[in-house]
SEVO-18174 format. One line per field, with one value per residue: x negated, y negated, z negated of N, C-alpha, C in turn. Coordinates in steps of 0.1 Angstrom, whole numbers, plus 5000, padded with zeros to 4 digits. Atoms other than C-alpha are relative to their C-alpha. Layout:
N
n_xx X; ...
n_yy Y; ...
n_zz Z; ...
ca_xx X; ...
ca_yy Y; ...
ca_zz Z; ...
c_xx X; ...
c_yy Y; ...
c_zz Z; ...
% end
This chain:
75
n_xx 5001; 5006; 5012; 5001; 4999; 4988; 4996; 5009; 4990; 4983; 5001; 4998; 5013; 5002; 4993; 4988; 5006; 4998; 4990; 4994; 5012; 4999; 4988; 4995; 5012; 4996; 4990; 5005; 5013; 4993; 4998; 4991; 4989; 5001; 4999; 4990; 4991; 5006; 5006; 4994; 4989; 5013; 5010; 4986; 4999; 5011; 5006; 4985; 5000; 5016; 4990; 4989; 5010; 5007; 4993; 4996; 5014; 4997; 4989; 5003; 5001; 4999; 4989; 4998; 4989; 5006; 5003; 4989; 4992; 5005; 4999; 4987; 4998; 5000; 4993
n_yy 5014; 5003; 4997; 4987; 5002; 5001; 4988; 4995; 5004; 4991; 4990; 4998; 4998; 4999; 5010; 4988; 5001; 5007; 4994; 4987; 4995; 5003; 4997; 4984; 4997; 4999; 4992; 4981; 4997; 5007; 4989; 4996; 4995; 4990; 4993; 5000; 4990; 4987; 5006; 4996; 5008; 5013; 4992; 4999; 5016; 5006; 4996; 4997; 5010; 5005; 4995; 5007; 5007; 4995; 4999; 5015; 5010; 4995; 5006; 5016; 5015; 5008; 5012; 4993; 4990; 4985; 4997; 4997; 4992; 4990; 5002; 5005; 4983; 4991; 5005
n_zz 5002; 5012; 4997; 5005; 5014; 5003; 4999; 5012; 5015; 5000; 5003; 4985; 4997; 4984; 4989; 4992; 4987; 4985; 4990; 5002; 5009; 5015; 5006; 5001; 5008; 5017; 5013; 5003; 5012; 5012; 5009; 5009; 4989; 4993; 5012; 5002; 4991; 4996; 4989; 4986; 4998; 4999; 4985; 4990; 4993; 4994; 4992; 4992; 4999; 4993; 4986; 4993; 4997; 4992; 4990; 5001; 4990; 4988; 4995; 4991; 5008; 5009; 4996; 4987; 4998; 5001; 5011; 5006; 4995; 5007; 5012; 5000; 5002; 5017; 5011
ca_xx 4967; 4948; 4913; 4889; 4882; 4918; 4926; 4897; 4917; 4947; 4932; 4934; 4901; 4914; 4927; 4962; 4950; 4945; 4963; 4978; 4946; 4935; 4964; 4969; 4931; 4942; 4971; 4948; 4919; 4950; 4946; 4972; 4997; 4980; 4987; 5020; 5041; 5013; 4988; 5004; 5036; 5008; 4985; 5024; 5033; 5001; 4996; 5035; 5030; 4992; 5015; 5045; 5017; 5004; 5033; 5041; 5004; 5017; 5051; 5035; 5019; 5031; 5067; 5065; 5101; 5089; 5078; 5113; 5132; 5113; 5117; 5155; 5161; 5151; 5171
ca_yy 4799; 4804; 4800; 4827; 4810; 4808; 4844; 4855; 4837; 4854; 4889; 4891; 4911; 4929; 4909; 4928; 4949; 4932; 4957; 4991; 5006; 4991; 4997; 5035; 5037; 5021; 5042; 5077; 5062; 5045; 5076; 5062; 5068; 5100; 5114; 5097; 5111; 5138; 5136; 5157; 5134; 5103; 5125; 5131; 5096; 5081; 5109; 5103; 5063; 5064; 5088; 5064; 5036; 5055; 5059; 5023; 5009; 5033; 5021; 4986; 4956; 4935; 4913; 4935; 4951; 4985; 4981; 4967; 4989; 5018; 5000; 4995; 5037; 5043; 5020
ca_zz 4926; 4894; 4894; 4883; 4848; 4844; 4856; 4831; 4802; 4809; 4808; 4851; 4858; 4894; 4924; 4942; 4972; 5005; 5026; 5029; 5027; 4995; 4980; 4988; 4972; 4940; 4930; 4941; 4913; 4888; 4862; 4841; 4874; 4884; 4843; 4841; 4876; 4887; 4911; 4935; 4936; 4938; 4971; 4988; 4990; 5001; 5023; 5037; 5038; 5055; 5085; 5088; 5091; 5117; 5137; 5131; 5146; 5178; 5182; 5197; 5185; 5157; 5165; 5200; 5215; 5214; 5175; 5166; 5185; 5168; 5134; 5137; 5146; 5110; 5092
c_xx 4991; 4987; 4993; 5001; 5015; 5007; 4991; 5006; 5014; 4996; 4998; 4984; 5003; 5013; 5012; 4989; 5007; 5009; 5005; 4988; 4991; 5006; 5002; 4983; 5001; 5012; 4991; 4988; 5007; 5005; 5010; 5014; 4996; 5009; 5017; 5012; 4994; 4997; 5002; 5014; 4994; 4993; 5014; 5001; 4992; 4999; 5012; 4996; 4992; 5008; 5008; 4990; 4994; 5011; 5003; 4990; 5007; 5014; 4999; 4995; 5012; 5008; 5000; 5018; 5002; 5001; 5017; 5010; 5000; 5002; 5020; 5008; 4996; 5005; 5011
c_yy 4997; 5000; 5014; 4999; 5006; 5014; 5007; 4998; 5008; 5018; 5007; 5004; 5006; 4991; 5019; 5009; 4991; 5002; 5012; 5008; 5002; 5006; 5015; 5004; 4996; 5008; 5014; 4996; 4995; 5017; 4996; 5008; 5013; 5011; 4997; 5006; 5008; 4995; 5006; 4996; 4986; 5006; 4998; 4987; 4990; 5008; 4993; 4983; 4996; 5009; 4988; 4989; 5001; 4998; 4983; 4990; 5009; 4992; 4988; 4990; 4992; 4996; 5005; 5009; 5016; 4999; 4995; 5007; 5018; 4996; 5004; 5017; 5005; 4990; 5004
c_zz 4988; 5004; 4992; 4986; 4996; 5000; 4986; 4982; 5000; 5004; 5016; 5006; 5013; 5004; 5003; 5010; 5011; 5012; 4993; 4991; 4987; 4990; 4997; 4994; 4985; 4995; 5007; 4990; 4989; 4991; 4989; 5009; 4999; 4981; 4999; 5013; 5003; 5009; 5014; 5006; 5006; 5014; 5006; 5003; 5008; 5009; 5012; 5006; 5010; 5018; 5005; 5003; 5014; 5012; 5005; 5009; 5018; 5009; 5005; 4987; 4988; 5007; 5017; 4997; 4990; 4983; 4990; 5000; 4988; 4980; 4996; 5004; 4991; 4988; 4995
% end
């Protein structure tokens, strides 16, 4: 909601990511993450997350049976 000025005064130089994808790109180049848990704790997760993702686009469309059905056998 802030503008950019306004993000710029409050010290706010990157935007969140957009998606998954994004996302699993900033914590494998966030070197304070990779120094503070290890970057082979940081590669496992993203690798584990970018899989379940995977299974998840399979299991059917978005707000489809199939994809809740399949959501709801791993809760």
């Amino acid at each position: 909601m802030l503008t950019e000025a306004e993000r710029l005064e409050l010290g706010v130089t990157q935007e969140l990511p957009l998606n998954p994808d994004e996302a699993f790109q900033a914590l494998l180049t966030d070197e304070l993450l990779m120094e503070s848990i290890g970057e082979d704790l940081v590669r496992t997760y993203v690798t584990i997350q970018e899989l379940y993702n995977k299974k998840l686009a399979e299991a059917g469309p978005e707000g489809s049976a199939e994809r809740k059905a399949w959501l709801t056998a791993r809760i």
